[in-house]
N, C-alpha and C positions, 0 to 999 in steps of 0.2 A: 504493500500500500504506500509507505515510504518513498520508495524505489518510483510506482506510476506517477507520485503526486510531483516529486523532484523532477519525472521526466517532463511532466506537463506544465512544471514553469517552466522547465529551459525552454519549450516548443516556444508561449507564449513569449517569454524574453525575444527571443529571434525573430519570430514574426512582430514585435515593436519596434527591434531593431533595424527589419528590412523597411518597416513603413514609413521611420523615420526617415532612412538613406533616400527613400523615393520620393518626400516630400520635400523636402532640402536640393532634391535637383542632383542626385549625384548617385544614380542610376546610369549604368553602364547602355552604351548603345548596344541594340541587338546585333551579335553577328559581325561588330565593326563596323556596321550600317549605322550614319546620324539620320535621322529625320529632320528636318526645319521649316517647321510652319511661320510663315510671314502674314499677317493679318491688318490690314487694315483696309484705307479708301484710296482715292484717287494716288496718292501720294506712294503708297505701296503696289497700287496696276500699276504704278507708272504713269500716270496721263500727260501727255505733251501734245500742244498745239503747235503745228508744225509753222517756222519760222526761215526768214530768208536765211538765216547767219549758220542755221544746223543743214539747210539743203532743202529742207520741206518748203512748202505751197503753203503760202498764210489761207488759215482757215481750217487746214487738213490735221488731222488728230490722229498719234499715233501712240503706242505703249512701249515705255521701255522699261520694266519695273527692275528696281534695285535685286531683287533674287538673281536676276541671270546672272549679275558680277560674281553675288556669291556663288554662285556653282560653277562661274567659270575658274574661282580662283582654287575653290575646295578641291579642282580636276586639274586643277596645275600644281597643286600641293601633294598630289597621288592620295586622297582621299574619298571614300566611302560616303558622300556625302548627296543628297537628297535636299534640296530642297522647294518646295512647294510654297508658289504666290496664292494668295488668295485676298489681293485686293478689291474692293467695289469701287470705283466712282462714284462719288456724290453722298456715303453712307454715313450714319450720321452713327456714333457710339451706344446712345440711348433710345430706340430700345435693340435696332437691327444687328448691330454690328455685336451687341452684346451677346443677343441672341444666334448667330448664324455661328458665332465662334464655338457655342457650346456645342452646337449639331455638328462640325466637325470633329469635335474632338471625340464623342461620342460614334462617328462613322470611325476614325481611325480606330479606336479602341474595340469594335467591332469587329474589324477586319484583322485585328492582330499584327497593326502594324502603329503604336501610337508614337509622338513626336516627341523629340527629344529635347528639342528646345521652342519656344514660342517667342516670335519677334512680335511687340504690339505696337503700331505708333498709327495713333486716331486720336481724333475730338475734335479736330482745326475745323470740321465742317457743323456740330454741333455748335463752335463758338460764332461762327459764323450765322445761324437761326437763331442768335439770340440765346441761347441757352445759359444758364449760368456754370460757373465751374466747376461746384457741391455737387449739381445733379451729374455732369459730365462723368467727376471723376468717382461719382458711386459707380457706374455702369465700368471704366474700368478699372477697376479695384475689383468688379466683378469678375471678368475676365481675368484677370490674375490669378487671383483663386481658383476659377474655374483650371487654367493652364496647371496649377499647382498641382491641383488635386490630381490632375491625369497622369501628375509625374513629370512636368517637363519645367526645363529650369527657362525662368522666363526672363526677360528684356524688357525692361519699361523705356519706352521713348519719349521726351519729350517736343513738343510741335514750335517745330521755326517760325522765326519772326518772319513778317510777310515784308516780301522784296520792298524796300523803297526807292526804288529806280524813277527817273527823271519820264513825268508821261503817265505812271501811275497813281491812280486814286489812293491815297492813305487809308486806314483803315479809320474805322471810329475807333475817339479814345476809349469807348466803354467797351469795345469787341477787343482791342488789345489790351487793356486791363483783366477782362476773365482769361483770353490768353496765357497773361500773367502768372494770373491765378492758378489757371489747371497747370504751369510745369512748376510750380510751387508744394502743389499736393505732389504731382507725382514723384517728385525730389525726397519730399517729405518720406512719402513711403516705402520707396525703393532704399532710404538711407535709415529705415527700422531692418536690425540684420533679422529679426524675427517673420518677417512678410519674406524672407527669401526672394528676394527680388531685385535684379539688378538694373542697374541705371545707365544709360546713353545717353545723356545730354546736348542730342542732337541739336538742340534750340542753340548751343553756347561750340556747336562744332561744323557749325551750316552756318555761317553770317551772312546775310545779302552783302552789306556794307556796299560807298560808294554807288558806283554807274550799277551794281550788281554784282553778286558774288561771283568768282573764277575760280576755278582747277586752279593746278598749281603751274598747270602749259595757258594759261589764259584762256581757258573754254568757259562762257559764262553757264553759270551753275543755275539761275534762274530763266523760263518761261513768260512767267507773266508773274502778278501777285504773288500767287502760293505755288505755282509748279513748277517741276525741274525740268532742266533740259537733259537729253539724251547721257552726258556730261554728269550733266550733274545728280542724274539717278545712281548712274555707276560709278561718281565718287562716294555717294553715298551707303552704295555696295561695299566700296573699299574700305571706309569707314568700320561697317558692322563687322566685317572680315577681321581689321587690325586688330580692334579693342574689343572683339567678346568671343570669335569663333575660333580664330587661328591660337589664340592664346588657349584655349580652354581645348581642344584637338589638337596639340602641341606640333603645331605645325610653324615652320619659321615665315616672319614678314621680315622682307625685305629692308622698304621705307614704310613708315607710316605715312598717312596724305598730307599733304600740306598743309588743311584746312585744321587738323587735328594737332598737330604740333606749333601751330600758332593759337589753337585753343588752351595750350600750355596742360594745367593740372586741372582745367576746368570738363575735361571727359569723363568717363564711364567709369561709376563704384563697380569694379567687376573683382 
């Protein structure tokens, strides 16, 4: 009796132990296979409106979402690596984007192949309806958890300052004040080490500045307002690659971007 009862703590110890490792984000990829789910809106499809200075026909609309850099780099590093866009245009965090994130993770978890890590960067279109930042960033904080619980160590992003190039409308001050706001919470909560969540401070590693943000070969990084150029989605690729993938899949980089080493200490709690 001794003997059963001693074996049936150890069981339970182990299994608190695995659950803990899995919620902490430090769960082994299957096989040497990562999975990497990318989740948000326009910004994560990639959306670009095609421009004389990239080649395109103003008017024409094409996608170059920041995932392809990272798979292009993860396959130049000789890596096992997977990753899957699943941006919307136009999605707003509360209630849609909150909600389609969970049906995916539940389809992955389904098919026995779930994600290893979860990229999130949304709400610039919520701040944009008005929304305020509270409600914004309940809907991702849900998400977070949601990613948590599946097992996958997540990335919190926060949303760039909207270009202020010569020609564009400024925002209102009250739209860039909750702006403000939501990469305030998400700073906040990605920097409690208990929420297991790591931070990209994309807002402080993306600056328009000046005529418009540039690569570091002088390719402008902005579109219009809020979207990137060709350029500047896959710097932005390079970005997620330096400071959260390559390091954590012990693969070497190179250079870091330019954009990121003039961001100084101001990047990613990773």
């Amino acid at each position: 009796m001794l003997i059963q009862t001693v074996k049936q703590g150890f069981l339970l110890m182990c299994m608190c132990m695995a659950s803990m490792l899995l919620r902490a984000g430090h769960a082994t990829a299957r096989n040497g296979h990562t999975r990497v789910l990318a989740v948000g809106d326009s910004l994560t499809e990639g959306y670009f409106s095609g421009v004389a200075r990239e080649g395109g026909v103003l008017g024409t609309t094409t996608f170059h979402p920041y995932a392809r850099t990272l798979q292009e780099l993860a396959r130049k590093a000789g890596l096992e690596v997977e990753v899957v866009e699943e941006g919307v245009s136009g999605e707003l965090v509360v209630p849609t984007m909150h909600d389609r994130l969970a049906g995916l993770l539940g389809a992955a978890h389904a098919a026995g192949a779930p994600y290893d890590w979860v990229l999130v960067l949304g709400g610039i279109n919520d701040v944009g309806w008005g929304r305020d930042a509270d409600t914004i960033f309940t809907g991702l904080s849900g998400m977070y958890k949601a990613a948590r619980n599946h097992g996958a160590r997540v990335v919190a992003m926060t949303c760039f300052e909207y270009n202020r190039q010569p020609g564009l409308h400024a925002p209102p001050p009250a739209m860039e004040a909750q702006r403000a706001a939501l990469n305030a919470h998400i700073r906040a909560y990605a920097q409690d080490a208990s929420h297991g969540v790591a931070l990209l401070d994309t807002e402080a590693l993306m600056k328009p500045g000046g005529r418009g943000g540039t690569t570091h070969d002088g390719r402008s990084m902005w579109c219009d307002l809020l979207h990137l150029t060709p350029a500047g989605y896959a710097h932005l690729g390079a970005l997620i690659w330096a400071r959260v993938l390559a390091p954590a899949l012990g693969a070497k980089v190179e250079a870091a971007p330019a954009a990121a080493a003039a961001a100084g200490g101001q990047g990613a709690a990773l």
